[in-house]
Residue frames as qw, qx, qy, qz and C-alpha x, y, z in Angstrom:
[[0.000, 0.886, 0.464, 0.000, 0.00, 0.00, 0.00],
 [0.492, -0.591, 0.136, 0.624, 2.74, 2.05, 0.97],
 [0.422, -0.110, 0.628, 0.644, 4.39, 1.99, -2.69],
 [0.261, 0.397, 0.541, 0.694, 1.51, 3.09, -4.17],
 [0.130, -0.714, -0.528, 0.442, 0.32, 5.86, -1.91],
 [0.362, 0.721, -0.169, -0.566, 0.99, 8.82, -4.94],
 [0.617, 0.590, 0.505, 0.124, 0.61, 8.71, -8.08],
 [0.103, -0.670, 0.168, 0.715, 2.74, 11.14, -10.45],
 [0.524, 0.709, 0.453, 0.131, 2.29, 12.82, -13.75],
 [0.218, -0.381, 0.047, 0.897, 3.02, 15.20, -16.03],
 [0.356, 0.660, 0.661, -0.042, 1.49, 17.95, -17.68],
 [0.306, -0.055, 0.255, 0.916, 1.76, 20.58, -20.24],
 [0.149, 0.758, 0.611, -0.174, -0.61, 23.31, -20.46],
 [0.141, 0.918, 0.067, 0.365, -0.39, 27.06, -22.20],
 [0.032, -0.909, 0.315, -0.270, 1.90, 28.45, -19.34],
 [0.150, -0.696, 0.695, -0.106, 4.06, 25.13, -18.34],
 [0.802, -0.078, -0.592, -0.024, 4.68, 21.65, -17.11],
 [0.602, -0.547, 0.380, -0.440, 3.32, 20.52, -14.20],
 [0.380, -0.022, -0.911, 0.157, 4.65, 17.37, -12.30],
 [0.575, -0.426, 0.011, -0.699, 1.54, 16.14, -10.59],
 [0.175, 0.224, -0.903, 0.321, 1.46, 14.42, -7.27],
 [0.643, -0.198, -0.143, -0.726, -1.78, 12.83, -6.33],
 [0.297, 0.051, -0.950, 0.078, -2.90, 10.63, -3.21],
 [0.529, -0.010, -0.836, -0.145, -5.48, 9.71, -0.97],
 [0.054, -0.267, 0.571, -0.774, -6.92, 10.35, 2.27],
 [0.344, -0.520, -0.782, -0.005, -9.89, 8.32, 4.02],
 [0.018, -0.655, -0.571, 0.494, -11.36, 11.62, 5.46],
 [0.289, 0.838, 0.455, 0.084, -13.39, 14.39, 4.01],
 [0.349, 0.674, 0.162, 0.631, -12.08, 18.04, 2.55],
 [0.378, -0.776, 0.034, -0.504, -13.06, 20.18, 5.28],
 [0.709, -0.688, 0.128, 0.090, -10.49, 17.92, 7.65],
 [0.814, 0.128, 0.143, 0.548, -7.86, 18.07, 5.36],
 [0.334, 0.794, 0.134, 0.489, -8.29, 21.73, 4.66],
 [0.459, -0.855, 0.240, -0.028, -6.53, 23.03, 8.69],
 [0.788, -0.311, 0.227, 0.480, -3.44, 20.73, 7.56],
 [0.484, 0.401, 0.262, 0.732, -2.88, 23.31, 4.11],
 [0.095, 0.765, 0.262, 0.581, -3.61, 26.56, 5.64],
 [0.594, -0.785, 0.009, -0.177, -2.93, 26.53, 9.42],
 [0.092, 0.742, -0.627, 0.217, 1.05, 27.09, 10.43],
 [0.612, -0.311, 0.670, -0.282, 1.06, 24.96, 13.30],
 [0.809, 0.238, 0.475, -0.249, -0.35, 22.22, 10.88],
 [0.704, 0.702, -0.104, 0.014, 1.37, 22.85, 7.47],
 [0.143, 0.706, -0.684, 0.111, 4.79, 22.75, 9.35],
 [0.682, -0.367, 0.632, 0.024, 4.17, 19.09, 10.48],
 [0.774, 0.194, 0.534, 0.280, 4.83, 17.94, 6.66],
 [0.514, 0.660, 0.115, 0.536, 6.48, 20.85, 4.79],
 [0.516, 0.028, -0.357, 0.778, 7.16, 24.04, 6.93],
 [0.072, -0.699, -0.529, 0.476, 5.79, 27.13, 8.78],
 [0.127, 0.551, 0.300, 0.768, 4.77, 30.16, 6.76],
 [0.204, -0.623, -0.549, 0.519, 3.71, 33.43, 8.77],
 [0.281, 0.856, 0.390, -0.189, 2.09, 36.27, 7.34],
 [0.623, 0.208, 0.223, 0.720, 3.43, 38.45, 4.66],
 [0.018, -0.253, -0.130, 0.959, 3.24, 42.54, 3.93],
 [0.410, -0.043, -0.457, -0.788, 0.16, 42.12, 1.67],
 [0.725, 0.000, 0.358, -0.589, -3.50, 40.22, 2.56],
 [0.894, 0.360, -0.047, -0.262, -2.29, 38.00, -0.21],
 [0.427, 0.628, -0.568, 0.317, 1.19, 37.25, 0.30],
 [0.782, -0.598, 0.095, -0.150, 2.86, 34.82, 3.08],
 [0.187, 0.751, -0.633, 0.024, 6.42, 34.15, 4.14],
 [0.985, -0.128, -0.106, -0.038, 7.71, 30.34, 4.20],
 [0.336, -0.671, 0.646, 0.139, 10.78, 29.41, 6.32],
 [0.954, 0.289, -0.084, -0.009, 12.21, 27.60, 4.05],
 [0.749, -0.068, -0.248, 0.610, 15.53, 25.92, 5.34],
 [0.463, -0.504, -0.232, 0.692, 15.47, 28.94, 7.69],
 [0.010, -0.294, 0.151, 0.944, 15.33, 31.55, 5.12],
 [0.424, 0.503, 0.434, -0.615, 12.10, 33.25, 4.37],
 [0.162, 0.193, 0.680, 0.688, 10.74, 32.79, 0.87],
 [0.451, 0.294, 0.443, -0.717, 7.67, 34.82, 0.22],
 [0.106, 0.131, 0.919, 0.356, 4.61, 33.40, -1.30],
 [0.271, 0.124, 0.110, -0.948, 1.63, 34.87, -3.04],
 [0.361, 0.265, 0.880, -0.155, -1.46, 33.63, -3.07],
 [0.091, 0.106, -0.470, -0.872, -3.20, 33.57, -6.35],
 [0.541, -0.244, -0.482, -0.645, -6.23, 31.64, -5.44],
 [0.119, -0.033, -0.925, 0.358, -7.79, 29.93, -2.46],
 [0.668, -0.274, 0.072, -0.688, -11.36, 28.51, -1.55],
 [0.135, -0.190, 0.780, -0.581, -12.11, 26.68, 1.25],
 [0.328, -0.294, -0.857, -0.268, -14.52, 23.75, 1.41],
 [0.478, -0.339, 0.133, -0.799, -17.50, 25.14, 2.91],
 [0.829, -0.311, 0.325, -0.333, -18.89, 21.05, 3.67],
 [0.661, -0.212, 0.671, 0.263, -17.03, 17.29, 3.36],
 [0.617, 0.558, 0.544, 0.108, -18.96, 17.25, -0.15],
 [0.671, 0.712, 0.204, 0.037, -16.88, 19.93, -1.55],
 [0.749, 0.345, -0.004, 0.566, -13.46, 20.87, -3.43],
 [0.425, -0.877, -0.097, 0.202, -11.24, 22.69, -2.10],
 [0.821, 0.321, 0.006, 0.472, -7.79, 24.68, -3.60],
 [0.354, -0.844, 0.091, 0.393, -4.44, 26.88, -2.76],
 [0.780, 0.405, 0.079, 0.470, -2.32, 28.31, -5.36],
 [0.259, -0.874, 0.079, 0.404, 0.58, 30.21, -4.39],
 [0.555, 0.750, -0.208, 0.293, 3.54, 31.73, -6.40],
 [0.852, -0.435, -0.082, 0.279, 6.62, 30.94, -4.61],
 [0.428, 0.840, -0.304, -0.138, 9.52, 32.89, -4.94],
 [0.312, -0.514, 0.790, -0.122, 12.39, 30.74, -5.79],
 [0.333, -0.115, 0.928, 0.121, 10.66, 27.74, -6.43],
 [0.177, -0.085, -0.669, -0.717, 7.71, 28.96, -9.06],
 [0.488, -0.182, 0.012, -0.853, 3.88, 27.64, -9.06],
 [0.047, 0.076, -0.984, 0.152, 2.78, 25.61, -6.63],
 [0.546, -0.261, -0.025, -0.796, -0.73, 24.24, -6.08],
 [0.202, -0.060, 0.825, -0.524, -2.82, 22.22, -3.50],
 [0.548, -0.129, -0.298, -0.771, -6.28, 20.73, -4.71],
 [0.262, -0.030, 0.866, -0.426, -8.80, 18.74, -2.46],
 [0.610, 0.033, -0.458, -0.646, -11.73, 16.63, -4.23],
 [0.766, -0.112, 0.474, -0.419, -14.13, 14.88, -2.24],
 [0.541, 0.021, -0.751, -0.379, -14.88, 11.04, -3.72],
 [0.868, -0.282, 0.075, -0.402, -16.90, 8.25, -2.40],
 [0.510, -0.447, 0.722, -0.139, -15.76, 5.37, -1.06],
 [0.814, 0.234, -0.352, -0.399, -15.27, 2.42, -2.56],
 [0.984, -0.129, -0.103, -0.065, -14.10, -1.40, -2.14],
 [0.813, 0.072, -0.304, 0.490, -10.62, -0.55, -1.95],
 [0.214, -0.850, -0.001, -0.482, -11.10, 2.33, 0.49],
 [0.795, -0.601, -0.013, 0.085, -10.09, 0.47, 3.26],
 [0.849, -0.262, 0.008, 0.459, -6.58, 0.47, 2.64],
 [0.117, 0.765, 0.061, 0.630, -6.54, 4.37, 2.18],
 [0.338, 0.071, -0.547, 0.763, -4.23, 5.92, 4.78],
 [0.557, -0.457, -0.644, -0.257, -6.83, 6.64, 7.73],
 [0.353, -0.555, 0.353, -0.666, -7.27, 7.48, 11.29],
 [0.267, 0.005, -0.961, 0.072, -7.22, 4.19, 13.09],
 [0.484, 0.332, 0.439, -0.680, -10.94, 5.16, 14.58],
 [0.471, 0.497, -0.357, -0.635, -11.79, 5.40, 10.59],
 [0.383, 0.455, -0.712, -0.373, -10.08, 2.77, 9.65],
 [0.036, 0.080, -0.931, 0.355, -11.78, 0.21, 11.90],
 [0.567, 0.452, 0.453, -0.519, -15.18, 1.08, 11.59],
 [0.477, 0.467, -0.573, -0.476, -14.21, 0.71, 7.52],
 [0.205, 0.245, -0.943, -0.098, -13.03, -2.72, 7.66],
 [0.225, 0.440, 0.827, -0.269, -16.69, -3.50, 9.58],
 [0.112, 0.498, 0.741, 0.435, -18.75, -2.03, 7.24],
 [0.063, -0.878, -0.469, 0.072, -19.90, 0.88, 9.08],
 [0.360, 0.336, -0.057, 0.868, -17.27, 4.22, 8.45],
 [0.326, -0.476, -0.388, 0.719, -17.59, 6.91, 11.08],
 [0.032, 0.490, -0.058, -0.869, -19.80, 9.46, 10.58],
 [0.043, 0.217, 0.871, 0.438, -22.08, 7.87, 8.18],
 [0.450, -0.192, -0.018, -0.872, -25.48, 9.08, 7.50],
 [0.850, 0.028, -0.031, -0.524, -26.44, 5.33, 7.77],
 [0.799, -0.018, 0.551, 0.241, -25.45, 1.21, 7.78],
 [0.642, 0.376, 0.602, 0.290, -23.42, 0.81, 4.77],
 [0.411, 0.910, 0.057, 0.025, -23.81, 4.46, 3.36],
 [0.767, 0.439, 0.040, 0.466, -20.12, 5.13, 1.67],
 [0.436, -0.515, 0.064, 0.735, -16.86, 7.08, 3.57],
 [0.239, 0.970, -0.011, 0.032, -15.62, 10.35, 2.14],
 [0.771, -0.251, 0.142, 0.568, -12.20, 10.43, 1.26],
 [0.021, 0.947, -0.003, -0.321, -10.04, 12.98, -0.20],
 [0.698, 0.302, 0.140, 0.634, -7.63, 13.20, -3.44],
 [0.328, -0.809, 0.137, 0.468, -4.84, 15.58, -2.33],
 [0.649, 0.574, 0.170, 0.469, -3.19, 16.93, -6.07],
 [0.138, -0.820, 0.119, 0.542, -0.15, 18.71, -5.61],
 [0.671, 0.655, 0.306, 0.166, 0.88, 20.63, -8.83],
 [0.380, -0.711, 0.201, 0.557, 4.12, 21.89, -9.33],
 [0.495, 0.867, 0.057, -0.015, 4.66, 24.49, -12.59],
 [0.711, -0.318, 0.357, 0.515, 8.37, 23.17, -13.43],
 [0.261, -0.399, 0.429, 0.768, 8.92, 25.03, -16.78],
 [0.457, 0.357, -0.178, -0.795, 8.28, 26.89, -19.90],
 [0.847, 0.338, 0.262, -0.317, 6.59, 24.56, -22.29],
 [0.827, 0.548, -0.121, -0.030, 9.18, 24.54, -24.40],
 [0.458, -0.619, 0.617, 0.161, 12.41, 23.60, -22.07],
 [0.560, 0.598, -0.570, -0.073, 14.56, 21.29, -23.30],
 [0.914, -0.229, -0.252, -0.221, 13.86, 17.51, -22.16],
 [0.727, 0.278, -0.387, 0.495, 17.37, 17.08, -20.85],
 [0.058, -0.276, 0.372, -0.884, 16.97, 20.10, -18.31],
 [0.674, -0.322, -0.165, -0.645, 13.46, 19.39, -17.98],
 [0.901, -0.007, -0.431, -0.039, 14.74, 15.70, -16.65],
 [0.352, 0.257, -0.533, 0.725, 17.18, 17.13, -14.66],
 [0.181, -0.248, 0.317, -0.897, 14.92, 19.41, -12.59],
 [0.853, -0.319, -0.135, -0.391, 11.87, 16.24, -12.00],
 [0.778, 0.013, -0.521, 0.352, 14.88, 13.96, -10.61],
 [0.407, 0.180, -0.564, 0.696, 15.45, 16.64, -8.10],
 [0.421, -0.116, 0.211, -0.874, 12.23, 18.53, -6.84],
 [0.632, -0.033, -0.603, -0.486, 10.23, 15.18, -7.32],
 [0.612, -0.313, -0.700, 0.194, 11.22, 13.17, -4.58],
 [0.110, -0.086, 0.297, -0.945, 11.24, 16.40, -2.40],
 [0.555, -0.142, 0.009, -0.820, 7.48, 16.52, -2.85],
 [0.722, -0.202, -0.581, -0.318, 6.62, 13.60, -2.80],
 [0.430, 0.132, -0.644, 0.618, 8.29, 13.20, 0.99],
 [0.076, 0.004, 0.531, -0.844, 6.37, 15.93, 1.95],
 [0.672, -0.077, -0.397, -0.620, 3.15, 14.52, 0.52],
 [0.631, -0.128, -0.757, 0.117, 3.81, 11.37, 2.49],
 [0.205, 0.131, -0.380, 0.892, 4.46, 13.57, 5.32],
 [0.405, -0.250, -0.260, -0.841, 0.96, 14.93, 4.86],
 [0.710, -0.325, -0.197, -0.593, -0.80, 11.66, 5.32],
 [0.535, -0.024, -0.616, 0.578, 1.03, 10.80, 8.14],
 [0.055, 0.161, 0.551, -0.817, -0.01, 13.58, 9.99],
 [0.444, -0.190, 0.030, -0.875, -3.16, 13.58, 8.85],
 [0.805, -0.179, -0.442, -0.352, -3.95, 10.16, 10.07],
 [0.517, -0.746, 0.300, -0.292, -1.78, 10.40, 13.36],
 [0.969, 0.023, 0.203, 0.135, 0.73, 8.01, 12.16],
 [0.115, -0.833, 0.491, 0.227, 4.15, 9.70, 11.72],
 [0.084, -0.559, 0.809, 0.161, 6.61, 8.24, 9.57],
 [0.730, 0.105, 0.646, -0.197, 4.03, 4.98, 8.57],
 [0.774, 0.629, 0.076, -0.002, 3.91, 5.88, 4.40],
 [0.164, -0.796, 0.487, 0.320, 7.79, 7.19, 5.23],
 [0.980, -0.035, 0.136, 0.139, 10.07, 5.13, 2.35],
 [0.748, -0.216, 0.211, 0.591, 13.65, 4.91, 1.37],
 [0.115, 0.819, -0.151, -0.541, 15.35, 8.16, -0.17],
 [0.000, 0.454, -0.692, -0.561, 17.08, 6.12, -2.86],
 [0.287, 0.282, 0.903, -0.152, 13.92, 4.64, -3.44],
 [0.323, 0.910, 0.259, -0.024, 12.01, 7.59, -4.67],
 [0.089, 0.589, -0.532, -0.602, 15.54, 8.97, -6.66],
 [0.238, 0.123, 0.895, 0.356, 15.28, 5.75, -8.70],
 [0.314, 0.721, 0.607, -0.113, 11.21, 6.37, -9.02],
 [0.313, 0.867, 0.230, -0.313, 11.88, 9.85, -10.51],
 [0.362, -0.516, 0.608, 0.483, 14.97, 8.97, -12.02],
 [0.327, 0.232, 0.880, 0.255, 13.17, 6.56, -14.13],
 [0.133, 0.780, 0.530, -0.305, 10.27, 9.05, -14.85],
 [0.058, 0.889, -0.097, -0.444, 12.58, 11.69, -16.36],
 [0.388, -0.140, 0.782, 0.466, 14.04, 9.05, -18.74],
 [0.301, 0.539, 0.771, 0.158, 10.67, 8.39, -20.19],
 [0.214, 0.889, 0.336, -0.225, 10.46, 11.78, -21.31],
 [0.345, -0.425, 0.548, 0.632, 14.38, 11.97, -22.49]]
């Protein structure tokens, strides 16, 4: 389960290529949304950010030195049932976004990283916080998007720069649902594990 807890991609769109990370979360939007927007909470799997000089603008320690980041969009899931996104402009490291998207449960929910409350009432049939016996969990796909370059780089650079910022994210993506399921270090895997994974990834595009 571990091994396949993200999923990565790329895209190319009008203003770049994105490498997209995308996993998984056995609870609803609206608890995921205090782990992307609240300090305290965003620094247990990436880092603390404290206000910036503008209503739109925040500063991330990043390895100790401040990076600011503007925020170009952000709405907040009003209930479990709906999407939820952060896009900031980093400086330094470019465009980064955060998207939350309810789904239903299904049959292979159960082995979606979890709250061990959650994940025990799953495996009996009944999921916490149902409306009913049987009625289907709420989970969350977490999609970070990171805007790595112009469209028209030059695969060779372009390969260079997903072998190095890949496994980064993807660390702190694991990170994520670790803390958001109170389970430090459980999705945690080998560093030369995910170089190989994105090693291999940036071939296939050589």
């Amino acid at each position: 389960m571990t091994d396949r807890l993200v999923d990565v991609s790329l895209t190319e769109w009008e203003d770049g290529i994105d490498l997209i990370l995308d996993t998984r979360v056995a609870l609803p939007p609206t608890q995921v949304w205090p782990y992307v927007t609240r300090s305290e909470l965003v620094e247990s799997w990436f880092v603390a950010y404290s206000a910036g000089e503008g209503d739109d603008e925040i500063v991330l320690e990043l390895d100790d030195q401040p990076a600011a980041a503007h925020i170009l969009s952000i709405e907040a899931p009003e209930t479990d049932a709906d999407p939820a996104h952060l896009l900031l402009d980093i400086t330094g490291i470019g465009r980064l976004g955060l998207t939350l998207t309810p789904v239903d449960g299904d049959e292979d929910d159960a082995d979606l990283p979890a709250p061990p409350a959650i994940a025990a009432t799953t495996a009996a049939g009944a999921p916490v916080g149902a409306a009913e016996p049987g009625a289907p969990i709420i989970a969350t796909r977490i999609t970070l998007a990171h805007t790595l370059a112009d469209p028209g780089i030059d695969h060779a650079v372009l390969s260079q720069v997903i072998s190095q910022v890949g496994p980064v994210w993807e660390t702190h993506l694991r990170l994520l649902a670790g803390a958001l399921t109170n389970s430090p270090g459980e999705y945690d895997v080998l560093e030369e594990e995910l170089t190989l994974r994105y090693e291999q990834i940036a071939q296939e595009i050589e």
